[in-house]
N, C-alpha and C positions, 0 to 999 in steps of 0.2 A: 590886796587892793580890790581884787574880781569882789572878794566875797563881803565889803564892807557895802562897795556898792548895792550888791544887790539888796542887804539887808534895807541898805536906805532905801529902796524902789518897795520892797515891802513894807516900811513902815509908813510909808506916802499913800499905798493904797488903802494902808490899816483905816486913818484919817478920813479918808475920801470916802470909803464905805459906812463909820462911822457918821459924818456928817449927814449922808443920804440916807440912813435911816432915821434920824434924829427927824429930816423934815418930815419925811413921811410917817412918823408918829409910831413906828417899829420900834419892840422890845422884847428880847427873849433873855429869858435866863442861861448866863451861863455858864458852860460845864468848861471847868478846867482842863488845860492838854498842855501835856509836858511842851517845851522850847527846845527844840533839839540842838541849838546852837550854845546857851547857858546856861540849862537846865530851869531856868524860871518857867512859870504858867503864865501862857497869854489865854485870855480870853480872847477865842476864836469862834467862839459857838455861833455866835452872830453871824458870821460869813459863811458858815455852812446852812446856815436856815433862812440867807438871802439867796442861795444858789435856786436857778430856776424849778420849780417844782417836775418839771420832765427829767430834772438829774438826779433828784433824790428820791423823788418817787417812789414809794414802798409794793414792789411788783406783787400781786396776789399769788397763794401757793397754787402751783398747778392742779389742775384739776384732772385725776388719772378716772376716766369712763370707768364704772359699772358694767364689766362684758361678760356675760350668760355663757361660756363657752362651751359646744357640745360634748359628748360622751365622746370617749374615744372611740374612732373605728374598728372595728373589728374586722382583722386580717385574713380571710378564705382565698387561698388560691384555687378552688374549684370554678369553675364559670357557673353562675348563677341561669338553670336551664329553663327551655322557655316554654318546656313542655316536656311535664315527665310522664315518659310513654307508659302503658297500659303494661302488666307482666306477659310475656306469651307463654301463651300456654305448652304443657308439655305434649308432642302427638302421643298420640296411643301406640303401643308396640305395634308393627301386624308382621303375621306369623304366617308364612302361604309353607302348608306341608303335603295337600292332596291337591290332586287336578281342581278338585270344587273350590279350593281356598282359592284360586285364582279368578273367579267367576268371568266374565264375558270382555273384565274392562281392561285388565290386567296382562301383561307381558308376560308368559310361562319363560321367556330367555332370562328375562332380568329382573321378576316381579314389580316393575314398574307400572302403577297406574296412569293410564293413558289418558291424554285429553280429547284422542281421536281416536276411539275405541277401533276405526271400519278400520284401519290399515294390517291390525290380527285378522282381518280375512282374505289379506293377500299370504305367496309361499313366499318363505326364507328363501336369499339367493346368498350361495356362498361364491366369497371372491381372489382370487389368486393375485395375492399386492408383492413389489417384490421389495428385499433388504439390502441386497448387496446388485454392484458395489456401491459404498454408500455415497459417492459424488456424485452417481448417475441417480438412487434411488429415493436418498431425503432430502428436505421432508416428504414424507406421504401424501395423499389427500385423500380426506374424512374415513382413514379407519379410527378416529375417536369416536367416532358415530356407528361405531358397530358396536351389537347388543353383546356378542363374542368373540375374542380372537385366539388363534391357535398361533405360536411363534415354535417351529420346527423345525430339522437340520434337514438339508439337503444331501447330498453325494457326497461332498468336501467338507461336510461342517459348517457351512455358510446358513443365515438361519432366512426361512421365507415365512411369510404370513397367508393364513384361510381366514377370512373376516367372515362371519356369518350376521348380516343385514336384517333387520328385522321388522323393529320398531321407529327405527328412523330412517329418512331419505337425505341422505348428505348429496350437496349439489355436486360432487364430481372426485371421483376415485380412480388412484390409481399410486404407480405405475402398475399393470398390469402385468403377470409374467404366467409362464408353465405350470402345470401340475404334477404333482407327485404321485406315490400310492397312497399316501395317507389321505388323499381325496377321493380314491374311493369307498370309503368311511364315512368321510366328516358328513357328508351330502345327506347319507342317509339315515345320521344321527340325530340331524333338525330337519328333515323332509324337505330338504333344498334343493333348487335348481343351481348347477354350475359355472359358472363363467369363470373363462382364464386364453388367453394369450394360444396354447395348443400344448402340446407335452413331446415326450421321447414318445414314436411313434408302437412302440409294445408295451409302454407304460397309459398309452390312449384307450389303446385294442383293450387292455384290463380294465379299465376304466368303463370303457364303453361294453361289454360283454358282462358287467355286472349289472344289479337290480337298477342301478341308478342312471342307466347307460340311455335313457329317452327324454335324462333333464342335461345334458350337454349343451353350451353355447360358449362359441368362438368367436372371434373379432370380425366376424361377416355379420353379425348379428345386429338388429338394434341396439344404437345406446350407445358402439364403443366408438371410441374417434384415436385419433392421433395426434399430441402435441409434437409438432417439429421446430419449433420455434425457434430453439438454441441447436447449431449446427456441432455444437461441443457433446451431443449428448446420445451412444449408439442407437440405433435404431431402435433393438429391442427395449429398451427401457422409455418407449415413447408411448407406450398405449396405454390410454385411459378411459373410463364409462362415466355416462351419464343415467345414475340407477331410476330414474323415472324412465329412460327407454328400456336400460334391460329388463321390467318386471312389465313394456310392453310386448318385449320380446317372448316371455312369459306368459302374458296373456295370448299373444296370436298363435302359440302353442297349444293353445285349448289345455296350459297347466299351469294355469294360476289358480289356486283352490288354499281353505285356510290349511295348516298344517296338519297332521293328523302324529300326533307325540305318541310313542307309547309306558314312555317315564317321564317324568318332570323333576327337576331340582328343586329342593326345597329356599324358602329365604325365608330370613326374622333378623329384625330389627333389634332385636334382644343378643349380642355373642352369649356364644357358647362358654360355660364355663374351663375354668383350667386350663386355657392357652398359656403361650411362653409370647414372653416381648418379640414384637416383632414390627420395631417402627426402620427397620433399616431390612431389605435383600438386597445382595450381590452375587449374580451367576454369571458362570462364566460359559460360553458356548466354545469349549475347546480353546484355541488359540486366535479365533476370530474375532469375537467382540463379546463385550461386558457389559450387563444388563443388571440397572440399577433399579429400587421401587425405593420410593421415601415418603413416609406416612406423614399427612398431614392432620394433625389431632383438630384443627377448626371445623375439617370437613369431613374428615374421615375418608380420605381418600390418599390412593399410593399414586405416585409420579413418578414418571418413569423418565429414566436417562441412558443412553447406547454410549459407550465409549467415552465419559468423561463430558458428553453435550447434552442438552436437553433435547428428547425426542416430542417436536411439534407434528399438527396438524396442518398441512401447508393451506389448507383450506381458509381456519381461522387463525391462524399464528399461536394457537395456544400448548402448550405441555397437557401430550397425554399423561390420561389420569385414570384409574380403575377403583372400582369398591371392592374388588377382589383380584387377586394373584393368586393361582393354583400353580405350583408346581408339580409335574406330572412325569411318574414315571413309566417308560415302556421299552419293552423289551424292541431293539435297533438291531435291522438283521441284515444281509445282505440276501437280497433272489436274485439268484443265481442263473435266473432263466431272463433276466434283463441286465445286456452289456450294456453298462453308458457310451464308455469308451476301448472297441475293442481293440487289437490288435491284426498286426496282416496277418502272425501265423494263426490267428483264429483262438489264440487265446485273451483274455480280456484283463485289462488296467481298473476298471473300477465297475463296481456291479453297482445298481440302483441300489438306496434302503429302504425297507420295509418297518414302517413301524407301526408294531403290533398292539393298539390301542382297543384289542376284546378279553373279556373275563375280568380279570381284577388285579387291581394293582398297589402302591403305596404311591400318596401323595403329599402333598401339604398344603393344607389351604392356608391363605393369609387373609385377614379380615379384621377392621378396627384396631389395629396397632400390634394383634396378637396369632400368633398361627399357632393351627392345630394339626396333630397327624392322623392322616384318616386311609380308608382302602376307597380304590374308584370302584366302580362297578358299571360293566357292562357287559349284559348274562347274551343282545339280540343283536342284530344289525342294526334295527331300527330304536335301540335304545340311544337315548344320551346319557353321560357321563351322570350316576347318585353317589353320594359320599356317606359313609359311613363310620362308626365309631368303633372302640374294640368290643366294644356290646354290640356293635348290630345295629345301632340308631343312627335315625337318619342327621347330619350334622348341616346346617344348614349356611347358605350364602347369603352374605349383604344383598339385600339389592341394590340393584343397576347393573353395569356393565363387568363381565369378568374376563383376565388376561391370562391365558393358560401357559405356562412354558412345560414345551414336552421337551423332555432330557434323557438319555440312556441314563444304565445303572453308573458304566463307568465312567462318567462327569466327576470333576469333585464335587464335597459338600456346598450347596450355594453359603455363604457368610448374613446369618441375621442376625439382627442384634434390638 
């Protein structure tokens, strides 16, 4: 019944559409379309070509843009620089092997060209710094600024430091402590004036009754002061200098004058052939502490570490550093004619040592990643330490600063690698 109806509702509008194009004078041909109802053809085409022309409308094909599109990019992960620097240049070797190679401007300690030539015309002052013990001692202040240092054993095996001062003035050194015999040596091997804290009083007397015995200065002297500041820290380990006063000290001595060398160490920039690797040293100072050097191939320098810590400069906070490590061997003796500590029936617990750093010895230089074995030599009093090869040639030093470890024969081997 729905569906009869409806046909009749369409065949009412068939009419009604027909009539209204009849007046308005509208004719289309038209195309047959199946009756889904009884399969006849109604001419329907009419009705579809009076639908408004917004419904039938034949949309235009889209129009897809013409786009140029660029070249692919090209992937560099490098940063594109904003300035590519000039090459540097490579320096010239230089070679200092005779007093004249070092001409006027030059450091004979360290072959260092100086930018303040006049300070080679003040004296070396050597300085007694101490090591132990180390809660009262480290860090130091400014032995990185010394042109040499000796690290030497004491009575017990405890190791003490001679900084010998040269070419540079570091604002303030210390802790200051006693002297040994090996300082009546070192003084007159760079024609240096003294300074240290005071000694065992038959260890002074030797000291003073040798040639060097008119360059002594003690803590009455210009320069030295005393930090007290930390009430945690003994006495003795509170004295420190101010080295612009003690080379006034030096001066009001009427002995401040330039050095007068009677040997010089050679240096070149060039190593020496045929060394063995040597970017790692480990020595041992007995049973007291352990003394590391570790090569740095960017600078060419070893750095040093005591005990598993890094050994600073408390001045600048930095890790000392050397272009050389000699270790040095000498014969360690007991004199017998200095009790450290005696006893009541007059016999003695520990005699001073003596170490015998004249004539000639075996050492090992380290330098650029590679050490060599060479003999030391020292024929005079007034000589400092030349290094030699098993020919007889002079073996030369980096320059800059070098760190000597003196050692007895019976040490073990230090560990380089």
């Amino acid at each position: 019944m729905v569906k009869t109806i409806q046909h009749t509702f369409q065949l009412i509008a068939f009419f009604i559409l027909v009539v209204a194009l009849a007046a308005c004078g509208g004719s289309e041909t038209a195309n047959p379309v199946p009756n889904t109802d009884d399969g006849s053809v109604t001419e329907i085409a009419a009705v579809e070509t009076a639908v408004p022309p917004t419904a039938t409308a034949t949309l235009p094909s889209p129009v897809v843009p013409t786009m140029t599109l660029p070249p692919p990019a090209v992937v560099n992960d490098e940063p594109t620089p904003t300035h590519v620097p000039e090459p540097t240049a490579t320096p010239a070797p230089v070679a200092l092997y005779s007093a004249a190679d070092f001409g006027t401007d030059r450091n004979p300690l360290t072959g260092e060209l100086m930018a303040d030539p006049t300070v080679l015309q003040r004296r070396p002052i050597a300085i007694k710094i101490s090591n132990n013990p180390p809660q009262f001692t480290r860090p130091q202040h400014g032995i990185s600024q010394a042109d040499i240092v000796f690290e030497h054993v004491t009575e017990t095996n405890i190791t003490r430091f001679t900084a010998i001062f040269y070419g540079q003035t570091p604002s303030d050194v210390g802790p200051i402590r006693s002297a040994r015999l090996i300082d009546k040596e070192l003084p007159a091997m760079y024609d240096a004036a003294i300074f240290m804290s005071g000694s065992h009083p038959l260890i002074l007397d030797a000291i003073a009754q040798s040639d060097i015995g008119d360059r002594i200065y003690r803590e009455t002297a210009t320069g030295f002061y005393r930090k007290e500041d930390d009430p945690n820290i003994p006495f003795e380990h509170t004295l420190f200098a101010d080295p612009v006063g003690l080379w006034e000290s030096v001066e009001w001595g009427h002995d401040n004058r330039p050095p007068r060398f009677t040997t010089n160490m050679a240096f070149d920039t060039t190593p020496p052939p045929d060394g063995d690797p040597a970017s790692y040293v480990e020595l041992h100072y007995s049973t007291w502490s352990k003394v590391v050097w570790e090569y740095d191939e960017g600078n060419g320098r070893y750095y040093r570490s005591v005990d598993d810590e890094i050994f600073i400069d408390d001045n600048d906070g930095e890790q000392v550093s050397a272009a050389n490590v000699i270790i040095l061997y000498a014969p360690h003796v007991f004199n017998r004619e200095i009790c450290v500590y005696p006893r009541e029936d007059g016999g003695c617990d520990l005699y001073t040592t003596e170490i015998q750093i004249w004539g000639s010895g075996y050492a090992m230089l380290i330098r650029d990643g590679q050490k060599y074995d060479v003999t030391w030599l020292r024929q005079n009093r007034s000589d400092m330490f030349t290094f030699v090869d098993s020919q007889g040639n002079p073996v030369p030093l980096q320059i800059g600063n070098t760190w000597f470890q003196v050692v007895p024969f019976y040490y073990d081997d230090p560990i380089i690698e």
